[in-house]
C-alpha positions, 0 to 999 in steps of 0.5 A: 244341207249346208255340208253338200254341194251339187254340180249338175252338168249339161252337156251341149253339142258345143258347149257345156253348162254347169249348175253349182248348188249349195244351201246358199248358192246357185249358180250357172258357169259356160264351160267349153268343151263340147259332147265331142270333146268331152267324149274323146278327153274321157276315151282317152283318159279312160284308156290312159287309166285301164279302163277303156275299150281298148286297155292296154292302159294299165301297161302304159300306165306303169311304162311312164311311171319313170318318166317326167310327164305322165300323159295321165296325169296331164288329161286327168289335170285338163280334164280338172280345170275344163270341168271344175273351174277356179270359181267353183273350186274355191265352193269345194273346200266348204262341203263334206260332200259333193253330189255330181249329176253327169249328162251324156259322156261325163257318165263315163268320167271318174270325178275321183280320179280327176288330178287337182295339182299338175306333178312332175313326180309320179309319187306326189299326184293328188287327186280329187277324191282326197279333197272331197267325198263324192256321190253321183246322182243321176238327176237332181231331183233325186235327192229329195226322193231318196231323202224322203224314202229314208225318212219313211224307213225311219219314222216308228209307228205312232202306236206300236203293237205286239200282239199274240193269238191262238185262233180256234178255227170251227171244223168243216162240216162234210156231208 
């Protein structure tokens, strides 16, 4: 639909692809962090966040709240400009909403919570989320199969009926 845009990852073991889908576009960037990169920036990221196996990250999270540079925000702002390239930003202003495909341990990753702008002050952090709707799918092909089950549900019955009975049932004979 012209209002989506669908970002569809590959993640390779040393590199990563991306497939940018619109209703008038496609196209296929190399990005370069590789499985096991992703996988250590999310780890990190997701304890940073106080969502990760080990969390103790909401305390650290409001420890650095006075400080200058908050190691969330910095991964969080990498992680943006790793997996979201200035090409493809500039396609992110024009949908309303854009449906993220993730492979391996971008499953993992809060595009929502991905930093769009690097602040020095804690109060002026700006995140994806405020840029754009998101939705996850897990393959591609999936928005169509969703979208033609809802049409299904929707359509009425070409001839709709209502009817009422009062069945007379013949009584058992016994011997």
């Amino acid at each position: 639909r012209p209002d989506e845009l669908m970002l569809v990852y590959g993640v390779m073991e040393d590199s990563t692809a991306l497939w940018l889908i619109g209703q008038n576009t496609f196209q296929m960037f190399k990005l370069s962090p590789s499985e096991s990169v992703l996988e250590e920036q999310i780890a990190q990221l997701r304890d940073l966040m106080g969502t990760g196996d080990k969390t103790r990250g909401a305390k650290i999270r409001r420890r650095n709240k006075q400080r200058k540079q908050d190691p969330f925000v910095q991964a969080s702002y990498h992680l943006y400009n790793e997996l979201l390239p200035a090409k493809v930003r500039s396609f992110l202003a024009a949908p309303y909403t854009v449906y993220v495909v993730p492979t391996g341990p971008l499953y993992t990753l809060p595009f929502e919570a991905l930093v769009t702008k690097s602040h020095n002050n804690y109060n002026d952090i700006h995140y994806l989320i405020e840029d754009v709707p998101i939705a996850y799918l897990s393959s591609a092909s999936l928005l169509k199969t969703l979208r033609q089950a809802q049409q299904r549900r929707q359509k009425t019955a070409p001839y709709p009926l209502l009817a009422f009975a009062n069945p007379v049932y013949q009584a058992e004979q016994t011997s």
